[in-house]
ROKE-45508 format. One record per residue (C-alpha): chain; residue in three letters; y, z, x. Coordinates in steps of 0.02 Angstrom, whole numbers, plus 50000, padded with zeros to 5 digits. Each point is the difference from the previous one (the first is absolute). Example, Ala and Ser with C-alpha at 12.3 -4.5 7.8 and 13.67 -1.06 7.14 Angstrom:
BEGIN
<rec "A", "ala", <49775, 50390, 50615>>
<rec "A", "ser", <50172, 49967, 50069>>
END
This chain:
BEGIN
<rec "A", "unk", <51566, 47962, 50607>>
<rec "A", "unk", <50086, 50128, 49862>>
<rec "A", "unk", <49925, 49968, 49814>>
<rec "A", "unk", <50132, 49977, 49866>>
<rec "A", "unk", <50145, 50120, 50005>>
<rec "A", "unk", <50099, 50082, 50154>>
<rec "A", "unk", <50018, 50189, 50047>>
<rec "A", "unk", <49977, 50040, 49813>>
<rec "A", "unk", <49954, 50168, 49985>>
<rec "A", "unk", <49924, 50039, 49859>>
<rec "A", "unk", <49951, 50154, 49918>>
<rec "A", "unk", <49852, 49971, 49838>>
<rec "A", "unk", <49921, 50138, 49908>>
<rec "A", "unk", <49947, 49890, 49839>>
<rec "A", "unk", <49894, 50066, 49870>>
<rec "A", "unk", <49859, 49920, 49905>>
<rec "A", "unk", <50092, 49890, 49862>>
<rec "A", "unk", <50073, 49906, 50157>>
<rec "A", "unk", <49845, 49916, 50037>>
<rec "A", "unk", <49947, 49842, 50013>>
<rec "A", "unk", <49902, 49948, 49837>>
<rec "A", "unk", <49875, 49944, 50101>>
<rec "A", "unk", <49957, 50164, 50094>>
<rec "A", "unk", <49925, 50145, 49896>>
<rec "A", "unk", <49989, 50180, 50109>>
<rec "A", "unk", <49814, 50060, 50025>>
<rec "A", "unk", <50083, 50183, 49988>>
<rec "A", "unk", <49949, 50126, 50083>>
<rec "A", "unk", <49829, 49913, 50052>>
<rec "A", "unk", <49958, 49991, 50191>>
<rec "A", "unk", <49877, 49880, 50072>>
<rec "A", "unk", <49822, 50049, 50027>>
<rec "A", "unk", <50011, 49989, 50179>>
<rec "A", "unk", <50175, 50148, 50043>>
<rec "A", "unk", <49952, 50126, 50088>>
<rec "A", "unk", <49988, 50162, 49888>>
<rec "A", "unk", <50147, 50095, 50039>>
<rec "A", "unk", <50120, 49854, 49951>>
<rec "A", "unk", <50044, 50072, 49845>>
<rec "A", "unk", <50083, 50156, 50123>>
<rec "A", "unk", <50107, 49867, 50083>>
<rec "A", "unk", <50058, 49926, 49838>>
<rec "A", "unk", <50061, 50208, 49936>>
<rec "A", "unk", <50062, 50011, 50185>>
<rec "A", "unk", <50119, 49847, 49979>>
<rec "A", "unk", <50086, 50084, 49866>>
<rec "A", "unk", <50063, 50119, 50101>>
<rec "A", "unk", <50072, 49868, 50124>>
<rec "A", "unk", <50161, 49912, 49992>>
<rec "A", "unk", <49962, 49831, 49962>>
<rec "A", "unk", <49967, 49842, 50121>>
<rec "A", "unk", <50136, 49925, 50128>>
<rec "A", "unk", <49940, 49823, 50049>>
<rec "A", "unk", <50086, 49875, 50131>>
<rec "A", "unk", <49938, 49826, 49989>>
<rec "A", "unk", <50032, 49818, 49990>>
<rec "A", "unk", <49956, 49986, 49812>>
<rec "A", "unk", <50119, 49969, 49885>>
<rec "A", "unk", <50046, 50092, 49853>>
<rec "A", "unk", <49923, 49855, 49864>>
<rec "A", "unk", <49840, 50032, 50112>>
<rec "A", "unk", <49968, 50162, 49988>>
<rec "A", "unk", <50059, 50038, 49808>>
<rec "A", "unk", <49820, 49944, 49914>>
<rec "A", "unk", <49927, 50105, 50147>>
<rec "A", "unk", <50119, 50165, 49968>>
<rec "A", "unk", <50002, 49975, 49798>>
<rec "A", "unk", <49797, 50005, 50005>>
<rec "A", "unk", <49993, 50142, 50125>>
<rec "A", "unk", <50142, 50107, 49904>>
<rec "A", "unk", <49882, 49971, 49860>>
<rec "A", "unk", <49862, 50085, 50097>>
<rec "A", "unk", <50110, 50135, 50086>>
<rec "A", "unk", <50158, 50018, 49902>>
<rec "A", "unk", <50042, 50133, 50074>>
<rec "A", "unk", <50032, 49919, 50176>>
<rec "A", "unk", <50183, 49921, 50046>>
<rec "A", "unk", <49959, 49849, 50125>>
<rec "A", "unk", <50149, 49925, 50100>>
<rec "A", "unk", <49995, 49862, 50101>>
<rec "A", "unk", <50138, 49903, 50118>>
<rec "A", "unk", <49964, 49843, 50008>>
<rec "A", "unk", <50031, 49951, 50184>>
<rec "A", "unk", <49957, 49834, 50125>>
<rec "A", "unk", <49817, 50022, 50090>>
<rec "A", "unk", <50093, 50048, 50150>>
<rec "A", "unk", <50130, 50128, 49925>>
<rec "A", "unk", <49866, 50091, 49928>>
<rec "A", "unk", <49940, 50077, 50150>>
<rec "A", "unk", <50190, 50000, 50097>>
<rec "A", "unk", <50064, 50129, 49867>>
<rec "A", "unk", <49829, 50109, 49990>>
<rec "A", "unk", <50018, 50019, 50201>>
<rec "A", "unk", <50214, 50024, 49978>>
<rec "A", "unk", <49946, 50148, 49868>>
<rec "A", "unk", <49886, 50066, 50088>>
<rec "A", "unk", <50081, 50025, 50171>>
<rec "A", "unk", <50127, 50114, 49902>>
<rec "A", "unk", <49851, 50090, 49912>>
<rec "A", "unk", <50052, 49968, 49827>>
<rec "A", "unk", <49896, 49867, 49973>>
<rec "A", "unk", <49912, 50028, 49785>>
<rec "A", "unk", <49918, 49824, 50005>>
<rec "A", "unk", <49798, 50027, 49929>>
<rec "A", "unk", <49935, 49824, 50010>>
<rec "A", "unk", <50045, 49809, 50103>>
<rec "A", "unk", <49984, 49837, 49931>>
<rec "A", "unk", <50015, 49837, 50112>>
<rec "A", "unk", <49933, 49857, 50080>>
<rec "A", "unk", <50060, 49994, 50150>>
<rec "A", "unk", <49834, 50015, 50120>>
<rec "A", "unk", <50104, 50044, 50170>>
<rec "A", "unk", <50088, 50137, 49932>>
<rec "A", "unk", <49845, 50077, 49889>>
<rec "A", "unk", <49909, 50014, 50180>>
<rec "A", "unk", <50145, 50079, 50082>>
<rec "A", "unk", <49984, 50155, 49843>>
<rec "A", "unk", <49842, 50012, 50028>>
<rec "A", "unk", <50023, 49999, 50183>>
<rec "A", "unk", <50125, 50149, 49975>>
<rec "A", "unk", <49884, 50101, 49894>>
<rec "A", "unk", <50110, 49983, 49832>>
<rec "A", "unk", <49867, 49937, 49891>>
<rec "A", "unk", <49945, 50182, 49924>>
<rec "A", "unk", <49785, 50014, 49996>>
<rec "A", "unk", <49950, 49933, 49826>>
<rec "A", "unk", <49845, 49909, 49922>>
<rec "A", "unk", <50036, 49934, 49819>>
<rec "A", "unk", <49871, 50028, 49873>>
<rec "A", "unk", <49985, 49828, 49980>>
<rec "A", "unk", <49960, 49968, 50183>>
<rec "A", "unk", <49811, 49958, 49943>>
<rec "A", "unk", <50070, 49861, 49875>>
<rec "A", "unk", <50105, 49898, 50140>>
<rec "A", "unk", <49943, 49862, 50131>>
<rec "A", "unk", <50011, 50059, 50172>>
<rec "A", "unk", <50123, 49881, 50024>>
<rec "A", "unk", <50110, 50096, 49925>>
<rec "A", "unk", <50008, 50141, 50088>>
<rec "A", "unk", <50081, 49914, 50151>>
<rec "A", "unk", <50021, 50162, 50126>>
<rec "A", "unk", <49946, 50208, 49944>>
<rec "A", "unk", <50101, 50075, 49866>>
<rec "A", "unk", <50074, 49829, 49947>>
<rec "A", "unk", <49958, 49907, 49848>>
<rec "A", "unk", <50047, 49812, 49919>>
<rec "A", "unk", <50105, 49983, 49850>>
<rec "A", "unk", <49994, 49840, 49953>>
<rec "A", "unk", <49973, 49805, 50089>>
<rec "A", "unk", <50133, 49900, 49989>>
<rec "A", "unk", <49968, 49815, 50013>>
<rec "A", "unk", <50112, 49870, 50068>>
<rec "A", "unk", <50006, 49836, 49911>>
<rec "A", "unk", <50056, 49820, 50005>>
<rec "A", "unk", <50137, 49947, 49854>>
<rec "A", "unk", <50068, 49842, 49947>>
<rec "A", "unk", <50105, 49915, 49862>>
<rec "A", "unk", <49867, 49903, 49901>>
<rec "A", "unk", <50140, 49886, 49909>>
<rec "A", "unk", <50045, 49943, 50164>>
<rec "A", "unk", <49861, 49964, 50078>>
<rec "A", "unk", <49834, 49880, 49938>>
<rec "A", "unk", <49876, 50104, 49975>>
<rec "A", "unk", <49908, 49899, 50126>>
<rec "A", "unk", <50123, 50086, 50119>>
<rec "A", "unk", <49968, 50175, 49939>>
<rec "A", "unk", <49938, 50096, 50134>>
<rec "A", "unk", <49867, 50140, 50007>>
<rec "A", "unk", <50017, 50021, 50198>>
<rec "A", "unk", <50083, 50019, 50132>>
<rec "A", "unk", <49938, 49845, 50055>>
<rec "A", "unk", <50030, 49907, 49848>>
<rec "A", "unk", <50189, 50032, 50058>>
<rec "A", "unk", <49975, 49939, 50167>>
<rec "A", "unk", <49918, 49837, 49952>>
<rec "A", "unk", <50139, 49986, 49850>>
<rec "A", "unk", <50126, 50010, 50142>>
<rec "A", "unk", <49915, 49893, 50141>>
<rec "A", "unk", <49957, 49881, 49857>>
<rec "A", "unk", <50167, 49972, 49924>>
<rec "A", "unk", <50132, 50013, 50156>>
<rec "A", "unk", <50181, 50052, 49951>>
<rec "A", "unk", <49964, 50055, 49820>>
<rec "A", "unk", <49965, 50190, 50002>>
<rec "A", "unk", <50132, 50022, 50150>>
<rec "A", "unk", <50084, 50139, 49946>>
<rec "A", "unk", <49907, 50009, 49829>>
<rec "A", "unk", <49887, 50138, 50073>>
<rec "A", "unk", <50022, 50189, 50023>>
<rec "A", "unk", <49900, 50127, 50076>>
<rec "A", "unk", <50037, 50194, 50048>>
<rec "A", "unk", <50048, 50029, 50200>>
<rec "A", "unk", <49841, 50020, 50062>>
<rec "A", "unk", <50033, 50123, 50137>>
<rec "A", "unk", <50150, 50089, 49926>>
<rec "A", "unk", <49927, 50170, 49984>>
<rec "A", "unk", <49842, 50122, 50046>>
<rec "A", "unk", <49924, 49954, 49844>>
<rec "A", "unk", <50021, 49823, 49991>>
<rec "A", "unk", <49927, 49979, 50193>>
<rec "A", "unk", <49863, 50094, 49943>>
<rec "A", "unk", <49972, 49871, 49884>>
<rec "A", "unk", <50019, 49847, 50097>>
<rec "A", "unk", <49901, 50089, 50149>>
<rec "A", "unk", <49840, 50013, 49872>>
<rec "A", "unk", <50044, 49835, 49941>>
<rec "A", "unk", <49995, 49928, 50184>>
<rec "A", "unk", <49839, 50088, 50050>>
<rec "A", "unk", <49906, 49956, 49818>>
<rec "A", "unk", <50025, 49816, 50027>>
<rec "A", "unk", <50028, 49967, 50177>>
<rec "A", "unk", <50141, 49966, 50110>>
<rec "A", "unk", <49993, 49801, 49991>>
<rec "A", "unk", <49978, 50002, 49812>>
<rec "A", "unk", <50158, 50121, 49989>>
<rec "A", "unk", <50111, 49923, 50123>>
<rec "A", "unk", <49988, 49811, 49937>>
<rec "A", "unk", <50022, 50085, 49825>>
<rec "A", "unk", <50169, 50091, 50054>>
<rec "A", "unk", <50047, 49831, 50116>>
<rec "A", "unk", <49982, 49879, 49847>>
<rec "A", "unk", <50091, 50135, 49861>>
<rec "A", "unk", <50099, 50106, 50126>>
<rec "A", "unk", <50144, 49852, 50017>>
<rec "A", "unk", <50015, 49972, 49837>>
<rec "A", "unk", <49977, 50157, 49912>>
<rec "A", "unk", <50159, 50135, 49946>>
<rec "A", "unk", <49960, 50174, 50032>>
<rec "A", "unk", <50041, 50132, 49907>>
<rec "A", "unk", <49969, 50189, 50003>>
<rec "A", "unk", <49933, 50038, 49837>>
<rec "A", "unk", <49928, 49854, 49870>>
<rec "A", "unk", <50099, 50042, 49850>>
<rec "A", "unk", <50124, 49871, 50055>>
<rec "A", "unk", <49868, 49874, 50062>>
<rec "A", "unk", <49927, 50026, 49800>>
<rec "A", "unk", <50188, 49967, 49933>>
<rec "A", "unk", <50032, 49831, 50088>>
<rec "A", "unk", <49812, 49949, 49984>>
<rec "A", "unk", <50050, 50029, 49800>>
<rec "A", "unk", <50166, 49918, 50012>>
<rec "A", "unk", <49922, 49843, 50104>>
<rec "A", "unk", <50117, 50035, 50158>>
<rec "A", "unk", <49819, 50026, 50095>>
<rec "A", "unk", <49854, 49906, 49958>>
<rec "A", "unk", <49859, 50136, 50080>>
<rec "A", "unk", <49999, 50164, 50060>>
<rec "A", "unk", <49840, 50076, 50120>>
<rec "A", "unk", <49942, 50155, 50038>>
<rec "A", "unk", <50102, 50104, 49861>>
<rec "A", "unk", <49967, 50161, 49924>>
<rec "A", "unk", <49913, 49985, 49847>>
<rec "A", "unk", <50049, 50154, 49927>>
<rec "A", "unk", <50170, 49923, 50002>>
<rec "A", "unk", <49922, 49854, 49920>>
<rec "A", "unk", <49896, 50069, 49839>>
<rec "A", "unk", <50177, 50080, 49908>>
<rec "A", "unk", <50046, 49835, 49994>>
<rec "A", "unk", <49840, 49882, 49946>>
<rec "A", "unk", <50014, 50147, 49844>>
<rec "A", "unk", <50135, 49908, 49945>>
<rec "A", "unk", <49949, 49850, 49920>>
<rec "A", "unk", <50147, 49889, 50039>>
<rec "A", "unk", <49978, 50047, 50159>>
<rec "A", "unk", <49808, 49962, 50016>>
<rec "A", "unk", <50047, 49811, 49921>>
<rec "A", "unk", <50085, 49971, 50170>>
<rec "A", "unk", <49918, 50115, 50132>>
<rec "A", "unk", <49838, 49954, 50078>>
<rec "A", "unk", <49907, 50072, 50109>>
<rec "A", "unk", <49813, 50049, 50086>>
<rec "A", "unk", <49922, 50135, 50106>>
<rec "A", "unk", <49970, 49903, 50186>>
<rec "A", "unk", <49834, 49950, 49990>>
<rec "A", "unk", <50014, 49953, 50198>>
<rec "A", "unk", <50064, 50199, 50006>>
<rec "A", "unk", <50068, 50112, 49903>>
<rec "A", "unk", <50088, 50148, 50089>>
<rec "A", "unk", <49979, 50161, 49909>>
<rec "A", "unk", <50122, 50133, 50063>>
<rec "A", "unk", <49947, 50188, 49969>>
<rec "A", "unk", <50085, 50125, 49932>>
<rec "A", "unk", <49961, 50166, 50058>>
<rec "A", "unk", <50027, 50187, 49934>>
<rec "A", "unk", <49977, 50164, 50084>>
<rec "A", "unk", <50050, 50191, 49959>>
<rec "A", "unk", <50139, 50038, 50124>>
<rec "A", "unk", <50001, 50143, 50128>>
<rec "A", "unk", <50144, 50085, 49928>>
<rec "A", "unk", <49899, 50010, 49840>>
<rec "A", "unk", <50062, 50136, 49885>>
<rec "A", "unk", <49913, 49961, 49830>>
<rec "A", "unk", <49828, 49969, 50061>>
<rec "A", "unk", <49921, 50008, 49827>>
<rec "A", "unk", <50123, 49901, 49908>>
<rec "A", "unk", <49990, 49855, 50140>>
<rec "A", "unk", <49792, 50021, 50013>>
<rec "A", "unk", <50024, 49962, 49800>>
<rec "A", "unk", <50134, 49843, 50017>>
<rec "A", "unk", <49888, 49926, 50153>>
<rec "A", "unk", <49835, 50023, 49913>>
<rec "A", "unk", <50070, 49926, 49826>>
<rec "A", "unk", <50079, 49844, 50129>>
<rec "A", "unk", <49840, 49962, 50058>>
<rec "A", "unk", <49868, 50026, 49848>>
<rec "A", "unk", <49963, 49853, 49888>>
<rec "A", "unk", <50141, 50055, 49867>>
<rec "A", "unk", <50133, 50017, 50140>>
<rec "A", "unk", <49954, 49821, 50068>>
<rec "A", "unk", <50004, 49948, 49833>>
<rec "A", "unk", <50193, 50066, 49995>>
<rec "A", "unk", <50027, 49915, 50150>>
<rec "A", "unk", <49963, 49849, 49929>>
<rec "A", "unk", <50101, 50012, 49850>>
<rec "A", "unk", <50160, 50039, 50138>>
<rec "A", "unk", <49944, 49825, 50091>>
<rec "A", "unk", <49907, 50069, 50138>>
<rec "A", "unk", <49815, 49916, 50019>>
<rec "A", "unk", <49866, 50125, 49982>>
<rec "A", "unk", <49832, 50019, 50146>>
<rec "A", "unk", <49885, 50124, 49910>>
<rec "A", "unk", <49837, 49895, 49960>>
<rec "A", "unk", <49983, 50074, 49807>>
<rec "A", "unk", <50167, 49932, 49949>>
<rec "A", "unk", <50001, 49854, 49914>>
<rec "A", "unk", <50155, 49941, 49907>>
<rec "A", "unk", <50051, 49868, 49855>>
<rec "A", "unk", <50059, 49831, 50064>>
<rec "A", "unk", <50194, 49986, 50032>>
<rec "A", "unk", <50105, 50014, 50103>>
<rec "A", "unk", <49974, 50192, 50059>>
<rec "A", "unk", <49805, 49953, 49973>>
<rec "A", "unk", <49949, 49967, 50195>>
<rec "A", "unk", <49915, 50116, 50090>>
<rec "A", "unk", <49928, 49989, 50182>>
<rec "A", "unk", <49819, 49992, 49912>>
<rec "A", "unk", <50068, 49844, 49902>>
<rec "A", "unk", <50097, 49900, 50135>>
<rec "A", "unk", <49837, 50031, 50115>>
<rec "A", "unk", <49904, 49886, 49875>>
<rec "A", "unk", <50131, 49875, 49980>>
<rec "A", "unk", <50019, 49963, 50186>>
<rec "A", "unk", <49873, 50097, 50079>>
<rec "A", "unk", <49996, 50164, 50094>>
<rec "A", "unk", <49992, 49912, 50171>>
<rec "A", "unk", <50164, 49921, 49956>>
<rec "A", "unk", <50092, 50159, 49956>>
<rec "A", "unk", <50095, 50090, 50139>>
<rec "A", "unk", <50027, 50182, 50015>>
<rec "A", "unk", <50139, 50069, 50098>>
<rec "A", "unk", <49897, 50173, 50102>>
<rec "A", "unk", <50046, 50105, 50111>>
<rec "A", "unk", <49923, 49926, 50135>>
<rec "A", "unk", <50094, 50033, 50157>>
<rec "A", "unk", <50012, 49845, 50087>>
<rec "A", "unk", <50076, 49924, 49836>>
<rec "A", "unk", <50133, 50121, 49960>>
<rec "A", "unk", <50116, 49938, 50107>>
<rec "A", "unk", <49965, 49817, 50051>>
<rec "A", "unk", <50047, 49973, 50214>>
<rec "A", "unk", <50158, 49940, 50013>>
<rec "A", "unk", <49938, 49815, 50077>>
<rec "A", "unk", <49930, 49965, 49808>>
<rec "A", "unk", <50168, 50084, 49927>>
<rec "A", "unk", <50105, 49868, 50109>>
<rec "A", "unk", <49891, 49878, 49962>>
<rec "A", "unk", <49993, 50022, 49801>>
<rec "A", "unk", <50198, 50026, 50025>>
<rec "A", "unk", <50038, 49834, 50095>>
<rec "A", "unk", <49883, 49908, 49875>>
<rec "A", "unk", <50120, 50044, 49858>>
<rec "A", "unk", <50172, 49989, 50099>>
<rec "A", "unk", <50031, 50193, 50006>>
<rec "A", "unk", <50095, 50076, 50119>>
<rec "A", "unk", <50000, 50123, 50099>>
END
């Protein structure tokens, strides 16, 4: 899934007055816990060359991130090319088989592929100062670390539907459908669920977190019915326009822009799963072909203390540390906050477990044949 804009490189070395009023710079304080000789890798960085970053963040992403860590470190240029979760990794190995490769840091969420660099030795040795302020979760193989959890969610269009039809799970859908034959034919939509690396990886976690029977009648009942799509902007459009009626298992990052518009929120609905709510990770690392170590130890460490998550938020990515808590709204969720609205149990983490990187081709057919793919 790509977040908001499409190979937009973009190039942000923002000074303080372009902050966000709601952000204030701690200056040049460090947290208690940095080692001692941080301050040497801060003087080092200004002797670097700035940041090169590829990832599958957009450009409105990143900018609250980049404006608050210019305001730290204005003396450090960060680019980033904004790339699909797949294409991330295809042009760092195309660079770097001619040797010319600059990239410092990765950012996807494609699970596969993340194992295969690490596999391949190209995530550099590196332990963030914050490493002692993040779950273990996050920290899903050595040298890797987790930007940000992105949720998936269920929309609707609350003017037309009763709000006794509103659903808040997956299986409120199914029992909509199986309850009222012939009137959401067609008035669904759904992304293809095994259309790439990262979007197996999701339904293979989804599969194995509620079972095979619960999963298949699920995709049997909705599959039929449903549109697929391959990113959920357009399933948000038509959900907004009326064209579809309810949309399942769509990026919520795509979602909150939208619910921040309040003519928009008047006609969007929509609930975390509370029968399971996939959480895909997004994953950083400092990149073999490093050559601004300092500068990129800086950008990582800011990405994953309590101000950069804070950032994040502000760019519509959801926030894991435990000490962030945020305002209510519609970049206000974090993973702390959805786990008490539905419950941890019912939250599912994509990993990096092996067996559910790449789902065996029986379940692939099978997911495929319940939703008329081909091929």
């Amino acid at each position: 899934m790509k977040t908001l804009s499409r190979r937009s490189a973009i190039s942000l070395a923002l000074a303080a007055p372009l902050l966000t009023a709601k952000w204030k710079p701690a200056a040049a304080a460090l947290p208690d816990y940095y080692p001692a000789d941080y301050p040497g890798v801060i003087d080092a960085s200004k002797a670097e060359n700035g940041v090169l970053v590829y990832s599958n963040v957009g450009e409105m992403n990143w900018r609250p991130v980049l404006q608050q860590f210019n305001a730290l470190y204005p003396w450090i240029k960060v680019q980033t090319l904004d790339l699909s979760s797949n294409e991330v990794f295809e042009r760092y190995y195309a660079e770097q088989a001619t040797g010319k490769s600059t990239v410092d840091a990765v950012v996807s969420h494609s699970a596969a592929t993340w194992l295969d660099f690490v596999d391949k030795g190209n995530a550099e040795p590196f332990q963030s100062s914050e490493d002692s302020r993040l779950p273990d979760w996050s920290r899903p193989a050595p040298n890797i670390y987790t930007v940000s959890a992105d949720p998936y969610v269920v929309a609707y269009n609350k003017l037309l539907l009763p709000e006794a039809q509103w659903p808040k799970t997956v299986g409120d859908i199914v029992k909509l459908v199986k309850d009222n034959p012939g009137q959401f034919d067609r008035k669904i939509a759904t992304g293809q669920p095994m259309a790439s690396a990262a979007s197996q990886n999701m339904m293979a976690h989804y599969v194995a977190a509620v079972g095979e029977e619960r999963a298949m009648a699920e995709f049997a009942a909705l599959g039929p019915i449903s549109d697929l799509y391959r990113s959920a902007g357009p399933i948000m459009e038509k959900i907004t326009t009326g064209e579809y009626l309810i949309g399942y298992r769509l990026s919520g990052i795509q979602l909150f822009p939208l619910i921040a518009d309040p003519a928009r929120a008047s006609v969007l609905g929509w609930a975390f799963p509370a029968d399971g709510t996939i959480m895909l990770m997004r994953h950083i690392a400092m990149a073999k072909t490093v050559k601004n170590r300092n500068s990129t130890r800086l950008l990582i460490d800011f990405i994953l203390s309590r101000d950069g998550q804070v950032a994040l938020a502000s760019g519509g990515l959801m926030p894991y540390r435990a000490d962030v808590s945020l305002p209510d709204g519609p970049n206000g969720y974090t993973y702390q906050k959805i786990a008490r609205q539905i419950g941890e149990k019912n939250i599912i983490r994509t990993t990096f477990e092996p067996k559910l990187l790449r789902p065996p081709q029986e379940l692939v057919d099978k997911v495929n044949a319940a939703y008329k793919v081909q091929g």
